[in-house]
C-alpha positions in Angstrom: -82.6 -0.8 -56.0 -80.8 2.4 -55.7 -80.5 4.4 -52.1 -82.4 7.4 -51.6 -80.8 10.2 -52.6 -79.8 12.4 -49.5 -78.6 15.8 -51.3 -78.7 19.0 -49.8 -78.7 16.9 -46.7 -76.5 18.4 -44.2 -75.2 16.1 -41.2 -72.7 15.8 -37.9 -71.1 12.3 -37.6 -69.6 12.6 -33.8 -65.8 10.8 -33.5 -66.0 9.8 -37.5 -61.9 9.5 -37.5 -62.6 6.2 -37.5 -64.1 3.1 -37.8 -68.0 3.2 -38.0 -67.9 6.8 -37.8 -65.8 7.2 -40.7 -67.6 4.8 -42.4 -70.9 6.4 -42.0 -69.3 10.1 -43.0 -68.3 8.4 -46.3 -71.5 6.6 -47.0 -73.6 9.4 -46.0 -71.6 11.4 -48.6 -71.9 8.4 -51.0 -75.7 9.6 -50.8 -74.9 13.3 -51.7 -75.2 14.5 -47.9 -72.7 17.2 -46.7 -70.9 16.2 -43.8 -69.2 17.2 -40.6 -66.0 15.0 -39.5 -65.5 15.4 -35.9 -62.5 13.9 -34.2 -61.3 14.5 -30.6 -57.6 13.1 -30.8 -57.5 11.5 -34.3 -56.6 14.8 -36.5 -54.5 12.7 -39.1 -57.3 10.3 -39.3 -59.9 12.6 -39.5 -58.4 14.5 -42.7 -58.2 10.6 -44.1 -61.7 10.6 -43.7 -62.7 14.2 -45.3 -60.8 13.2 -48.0 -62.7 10.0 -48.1 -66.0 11.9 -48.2 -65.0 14.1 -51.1 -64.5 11.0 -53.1 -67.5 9.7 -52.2 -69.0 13.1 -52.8 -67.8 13.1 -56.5 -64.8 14.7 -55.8 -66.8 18.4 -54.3 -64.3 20.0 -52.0 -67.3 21.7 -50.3 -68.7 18.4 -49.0 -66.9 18.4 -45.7 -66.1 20.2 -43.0 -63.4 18.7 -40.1 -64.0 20.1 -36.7 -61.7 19.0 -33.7 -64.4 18.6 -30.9 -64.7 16.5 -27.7 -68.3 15.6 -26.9 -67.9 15.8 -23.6 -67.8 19.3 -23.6 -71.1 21.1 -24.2 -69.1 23.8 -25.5 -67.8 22.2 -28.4 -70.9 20.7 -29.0 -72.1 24.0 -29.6 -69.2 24.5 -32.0 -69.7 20.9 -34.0 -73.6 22.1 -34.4 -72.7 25.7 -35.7 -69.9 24.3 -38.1 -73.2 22.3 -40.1 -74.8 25.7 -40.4 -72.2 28.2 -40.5 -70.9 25.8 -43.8 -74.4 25.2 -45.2 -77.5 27.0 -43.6 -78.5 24.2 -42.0 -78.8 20.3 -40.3 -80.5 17.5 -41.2 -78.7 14.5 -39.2 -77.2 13.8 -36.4 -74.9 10.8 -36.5 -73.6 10.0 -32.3 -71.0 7.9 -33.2 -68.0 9.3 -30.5 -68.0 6.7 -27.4 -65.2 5.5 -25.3 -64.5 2.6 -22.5 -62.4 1.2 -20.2 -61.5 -2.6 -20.0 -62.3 -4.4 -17.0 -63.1 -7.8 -16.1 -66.7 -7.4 -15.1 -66.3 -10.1 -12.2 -63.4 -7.3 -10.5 -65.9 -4.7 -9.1 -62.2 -3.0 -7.8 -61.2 -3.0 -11.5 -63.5 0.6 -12.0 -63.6 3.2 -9.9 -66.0 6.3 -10.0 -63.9 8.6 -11.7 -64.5 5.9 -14.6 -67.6 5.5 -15.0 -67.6 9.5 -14.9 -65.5 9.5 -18.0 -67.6 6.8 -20.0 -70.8 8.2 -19.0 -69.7 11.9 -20.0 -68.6 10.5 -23.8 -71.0 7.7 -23.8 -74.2 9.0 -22.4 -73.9 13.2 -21.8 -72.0 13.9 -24.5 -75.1 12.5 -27.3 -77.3 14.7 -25.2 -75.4 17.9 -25.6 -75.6 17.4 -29.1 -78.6 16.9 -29.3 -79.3 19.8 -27.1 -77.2 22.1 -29.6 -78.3 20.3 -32.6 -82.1 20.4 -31.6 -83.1 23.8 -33.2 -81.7 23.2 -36.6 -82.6 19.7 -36.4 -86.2 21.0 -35.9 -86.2 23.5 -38.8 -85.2 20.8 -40.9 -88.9 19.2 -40.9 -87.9 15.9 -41.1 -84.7 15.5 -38.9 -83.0 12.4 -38.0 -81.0 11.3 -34.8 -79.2 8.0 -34.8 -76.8 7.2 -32.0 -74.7 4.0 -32.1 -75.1 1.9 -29.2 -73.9 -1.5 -28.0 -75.4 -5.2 -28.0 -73.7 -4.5 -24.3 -76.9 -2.5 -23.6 -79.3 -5.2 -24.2 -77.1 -8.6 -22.7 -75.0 -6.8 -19.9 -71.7 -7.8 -21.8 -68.7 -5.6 -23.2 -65.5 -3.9 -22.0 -66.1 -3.3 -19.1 -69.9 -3.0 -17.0 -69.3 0.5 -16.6 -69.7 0.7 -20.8 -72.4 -1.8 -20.5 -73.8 0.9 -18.1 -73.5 3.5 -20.4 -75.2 2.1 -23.5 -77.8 0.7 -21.4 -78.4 5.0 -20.7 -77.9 5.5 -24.1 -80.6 3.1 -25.1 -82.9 4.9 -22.9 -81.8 8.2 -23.4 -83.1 7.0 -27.4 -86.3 6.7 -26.1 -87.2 9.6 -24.0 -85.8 11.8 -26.9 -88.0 10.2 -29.7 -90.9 10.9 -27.9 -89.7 14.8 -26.4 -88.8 15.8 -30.4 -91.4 14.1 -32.3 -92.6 14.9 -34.6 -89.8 16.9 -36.6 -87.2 14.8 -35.3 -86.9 11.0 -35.1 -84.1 9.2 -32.7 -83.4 5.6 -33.2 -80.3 3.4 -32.0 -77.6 1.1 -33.6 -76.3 -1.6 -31.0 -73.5 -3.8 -33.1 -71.9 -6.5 -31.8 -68.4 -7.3 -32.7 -67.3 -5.2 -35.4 -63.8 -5.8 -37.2 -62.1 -2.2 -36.7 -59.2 -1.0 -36.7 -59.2 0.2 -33.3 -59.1 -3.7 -32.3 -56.2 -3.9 -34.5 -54.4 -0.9 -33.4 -54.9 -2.3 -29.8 -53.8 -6.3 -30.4 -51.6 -6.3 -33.4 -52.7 -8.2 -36.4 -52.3 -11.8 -35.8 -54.1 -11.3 -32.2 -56.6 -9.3 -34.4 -57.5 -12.0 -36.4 -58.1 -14.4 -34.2 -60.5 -12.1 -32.1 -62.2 -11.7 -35.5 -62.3 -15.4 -36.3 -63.3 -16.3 -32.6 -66.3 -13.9 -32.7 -67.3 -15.3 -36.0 -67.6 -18.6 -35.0 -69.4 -17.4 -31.5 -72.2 -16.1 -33.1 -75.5 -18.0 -34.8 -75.2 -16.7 -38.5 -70.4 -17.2 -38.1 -69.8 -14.1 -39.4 -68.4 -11.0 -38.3 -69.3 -7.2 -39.4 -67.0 -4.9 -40.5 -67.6 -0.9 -40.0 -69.1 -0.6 -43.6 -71.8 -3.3 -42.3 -73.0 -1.2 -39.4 -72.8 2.2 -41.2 -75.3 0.5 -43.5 -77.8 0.0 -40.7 -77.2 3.8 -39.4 -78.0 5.3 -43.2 -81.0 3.7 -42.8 -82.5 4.9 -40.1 -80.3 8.5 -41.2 -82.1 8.4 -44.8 -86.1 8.9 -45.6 -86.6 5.0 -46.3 -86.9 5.2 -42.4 -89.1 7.9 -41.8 -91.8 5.7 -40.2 -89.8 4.5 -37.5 -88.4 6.1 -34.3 -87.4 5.4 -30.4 -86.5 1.9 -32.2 -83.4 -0.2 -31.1 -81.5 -2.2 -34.8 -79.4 -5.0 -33.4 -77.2 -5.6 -35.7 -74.7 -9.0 -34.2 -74.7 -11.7 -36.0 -77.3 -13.0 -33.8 -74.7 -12.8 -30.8 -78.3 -11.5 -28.0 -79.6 -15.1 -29.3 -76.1 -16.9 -28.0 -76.0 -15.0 -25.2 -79.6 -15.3 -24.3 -79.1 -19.3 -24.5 -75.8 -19.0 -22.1 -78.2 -17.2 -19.9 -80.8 -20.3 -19.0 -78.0 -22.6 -18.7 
């Protein structure tokens, strides 16, 4: 069964560079959506996405905008929501992708200090408010305006990079809920929270071989032995970005492999 279409749709994906950003720009585009590529740092990698998009697009070189932006800022999140309808009159979706954490064994408490949880919680957790903040009037004249923000299965089980991340998506999480029910009923706000997804940030970090075998590990981890790519999750977020979902918000998609169930088990023994 074909997709919905999304055209004329006009939508932000936040830190879409790379990984599941990137791959929710392109499939948004897939759909016939316009789309705004925000990076913070990753310039060359955001133009490899915008490029993406216009392919998926059919080739339109009006399909994508690239705005350099970090959400931490509420002033740039200002500038990401104007670029949507400075370019095309107006917003439909709101993608907040753009997160960040620090790695820390959760059993050193010393291993985080306040100034870090300051930084996560300004990316993770302030800076999807301020967009939604700026986004919220355009959003609203849209009529049927969608908000997904990608979360964490470190929300729901307490795991992750660090607790201070866990922290943050846990906010997230909630933050998904008291905004469903403040915009309804012109906007909807529902959540993503992946497990491990095979990226290329992990690979970037570890090297190949090392990337592998984190892969393979957190295949074999899991209930259903598999692990997602970014394509996989950016399938979850078009859902709940695209009409097919318009009965649904303040709702959480876990989308792991069935990791919560292993980790749940762990729990009662």
């Amino acid at each position: 069964m074909d997709q919905p279409s999304l055209k004329d749709r006009v939508a932000i994906v936040t830190g879409s560079g790379t990984g599941i950003g990137a791959a929710v720009a392109t499939g948004l585009a897939s759909r016939g959506a316009r789309v705004v590529v925000n990076y913070s740092r990753s310039a060359a990698e955001a133009e490899e996405t915008a490029a993406a998009v216009r392919e998926a697009g059919g080739g339109k070189a009006d399909n994508v905008r690239v705005v350099q932006a970090n959400v931490a800022l509420d002033e740039d999140c200002r500038k990401l929501a104007a670029a949507a309808t400075e370019a095309w009159g107006r917003l439909d979706i709101l993608v907040n992708n753009a997160g960040t954490t620090k790695f820390a064994s959760h059993a050193d408490l010393d291993a985080l200090s306040a100034e870090d949880f300051a930084n996560i919680y300004a990316v993770n957790v302030i800076g999807p408010y301020q967009m939604v903040r700026a986004a919220r009037p355009a959003l609203k004249a849209s009529g049927d305006g969608a908000i997904v923000n990608i979360s964490s299965i470190a929300a729901i089980s307490g795991i992750g990079s660090s607790i201070a991340y866990a922290a943050s998506k846990g906010a997230l999480n909630t933050l998904t809920l008291s905004l469903a029910r403040a915009l309804a009923p012109e906007i909807r706000v529902n959540a993503v929270c992946p497990g491990y997804v095979a990226t290329g940030w992990f690979k970037n970090r570890f090297g190949q071989e090392q990337f592998e075998k984190i892969t393979a590990n957190a295949a074999e981890a899991v209930p259903l032995k598999r692990a997602a790519d970014a394509g996989e999750i950016a399938h979850t977020a078009l859902f709940l970005a695209g009409p097919e979902s318009r009965n649904i918000t303040g709702e959480f998609i876990v989308t792991d492999g069935g990791m919560h169930l292993a980790v749940m088990a762990g729990a009662r023994h």
